[in-house]
N, C-alpha and C positions, 0 to 999 in steps of 0.2 A: 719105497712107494707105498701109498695107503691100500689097504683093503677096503676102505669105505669111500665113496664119492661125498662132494661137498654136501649134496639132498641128502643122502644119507646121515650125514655128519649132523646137521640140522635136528632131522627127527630123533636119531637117537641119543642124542645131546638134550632133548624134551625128557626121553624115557629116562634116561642116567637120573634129572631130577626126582623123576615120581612116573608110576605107571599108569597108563594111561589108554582111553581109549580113541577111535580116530575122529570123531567129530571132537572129543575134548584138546583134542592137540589142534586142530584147526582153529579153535576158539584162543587157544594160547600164541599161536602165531600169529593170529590177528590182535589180537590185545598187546601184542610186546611189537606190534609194527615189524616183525622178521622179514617180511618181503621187500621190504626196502634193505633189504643187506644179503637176503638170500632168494637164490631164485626156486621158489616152491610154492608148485598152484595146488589148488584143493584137492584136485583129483590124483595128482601125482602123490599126495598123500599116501592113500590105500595102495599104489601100488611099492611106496619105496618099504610098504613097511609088510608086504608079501618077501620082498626081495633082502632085507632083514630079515625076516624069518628061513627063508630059505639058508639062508648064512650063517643060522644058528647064533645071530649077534641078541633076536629078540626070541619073547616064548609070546604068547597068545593060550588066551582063555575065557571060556565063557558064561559072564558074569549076571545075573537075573537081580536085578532089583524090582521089590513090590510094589506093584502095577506099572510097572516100565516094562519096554522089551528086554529080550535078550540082550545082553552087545558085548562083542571081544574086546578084552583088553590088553594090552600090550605091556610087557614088561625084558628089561634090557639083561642080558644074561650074563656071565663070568666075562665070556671072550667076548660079548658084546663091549663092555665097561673096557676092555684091552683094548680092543681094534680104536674108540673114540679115545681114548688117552694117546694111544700113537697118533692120532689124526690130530688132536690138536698141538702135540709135539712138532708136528710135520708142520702145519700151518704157521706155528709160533716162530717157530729154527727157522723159516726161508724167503724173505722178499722175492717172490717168484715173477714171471716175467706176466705183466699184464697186456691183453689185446684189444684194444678199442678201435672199434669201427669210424670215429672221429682221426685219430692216425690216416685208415685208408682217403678221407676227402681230402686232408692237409696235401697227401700226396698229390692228389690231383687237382686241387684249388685250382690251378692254372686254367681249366679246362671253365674255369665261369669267367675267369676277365676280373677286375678290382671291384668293378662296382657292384656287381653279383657278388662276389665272394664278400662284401663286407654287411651286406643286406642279410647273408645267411650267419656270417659271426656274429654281424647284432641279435638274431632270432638266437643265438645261440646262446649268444650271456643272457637274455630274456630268461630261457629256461635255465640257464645256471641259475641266476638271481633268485625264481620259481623254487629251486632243488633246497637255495642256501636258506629261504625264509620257513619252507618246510621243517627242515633240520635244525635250525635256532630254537622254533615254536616245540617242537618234538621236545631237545633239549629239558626248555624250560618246563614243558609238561611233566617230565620224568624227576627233574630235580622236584616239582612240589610234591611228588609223594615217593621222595622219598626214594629213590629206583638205585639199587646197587650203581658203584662209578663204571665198572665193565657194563653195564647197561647205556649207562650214558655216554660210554664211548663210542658205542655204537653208531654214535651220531658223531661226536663230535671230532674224529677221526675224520669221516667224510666231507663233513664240515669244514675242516685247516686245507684238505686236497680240492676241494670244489673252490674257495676263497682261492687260492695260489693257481688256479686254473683260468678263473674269470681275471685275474691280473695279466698271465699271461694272454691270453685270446686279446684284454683290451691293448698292451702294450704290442701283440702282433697287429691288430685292425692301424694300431696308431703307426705303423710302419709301412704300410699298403698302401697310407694316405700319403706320407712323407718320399715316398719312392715314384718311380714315373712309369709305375704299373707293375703286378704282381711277378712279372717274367723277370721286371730289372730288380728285383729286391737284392740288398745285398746281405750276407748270411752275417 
């Protein structure tokens, strides 16, 4: 089991590159689109990177440049650079069990009837379609300048499992229609 949470993983996967301070890592998250792959809001920023520090993963220091404020900067320490190399070891070594709240409706689909249920799978592949043209456009963004291939994987991982998801929703919708209501479907 890791020592670092995935938020963790994130920010000091920033510091491992270059040290940094916390509005400049905000800027890098945002400029590399990390939110779309990891779930880390601005504010949670400062504090995952108190609770690295507390872990002796980061050090902090405080930097004055001429006619700027003060500002801390954050730098990744020995056992810091340990803890993220096992954490991406851990991540890399395990298809781990994933929980989607889409699962919980599937279950109870029942509970809307066919024609409800297929009104909400249409909105559904809508927003899939919405997810898939993000992620192509992204893509292409990254390929023109250039952007490492583990960058553009980023995308385009999500991209083959969103595709293979809208296939399946449409080929389940096309079976809700072909059956004589979602109760009689057959498996």
């Amino acid at each position: 089991m890791s020592r670092i949470s995935d938020i963790e993983a994130a920010i000091l996967g920033l510091l491992y590159e270059h040290h940094h301070y916390a509005y400049r890592l905000e800027q890098i998250i945002k400029k590399r689109g990390m939110r779309n792959w990891a779930d880390i809001g601005f504010s949670s920023i400062y504090y995952v990177l108190k609770r690295l520090e507390e872990k002796k993963f980061v050090e902090s220091k405080m930097r004055t440049t001429e006619g700027k404020p003060s500002r801390k900067v954050y730098t990744i320490t020995e056992e810091g650079q340990q803890a993220m190399q096992e954490k991406v070891q851990e991540i890399l070594s395990e298809n781990k069990k994933q929980i989607y709240s889409f699962d919980l409706g599937m279950a109870n689909i029942e509970i809307l009837g066919s024609e409800k249920a297929i009104t909400c799978l249409n909105d559904y592949l809508k927003s899939t379609e919405e997810r898939i043209e993000f992620l192509e456009e992204s893509i292409a963004m990254h390929k023109s300048i250039n952007s490492p291939y583990n960058v553009i994987a980023l995308f385009t991982r999500p991209l083959a499992l969103l595709k293979a998801e809208k296939s399946w929703v449409e080929n389940f919708i096309q079976k809700i229609k072909e059956s004589d209501g979602i109760n009689k479907m057959e498996s």
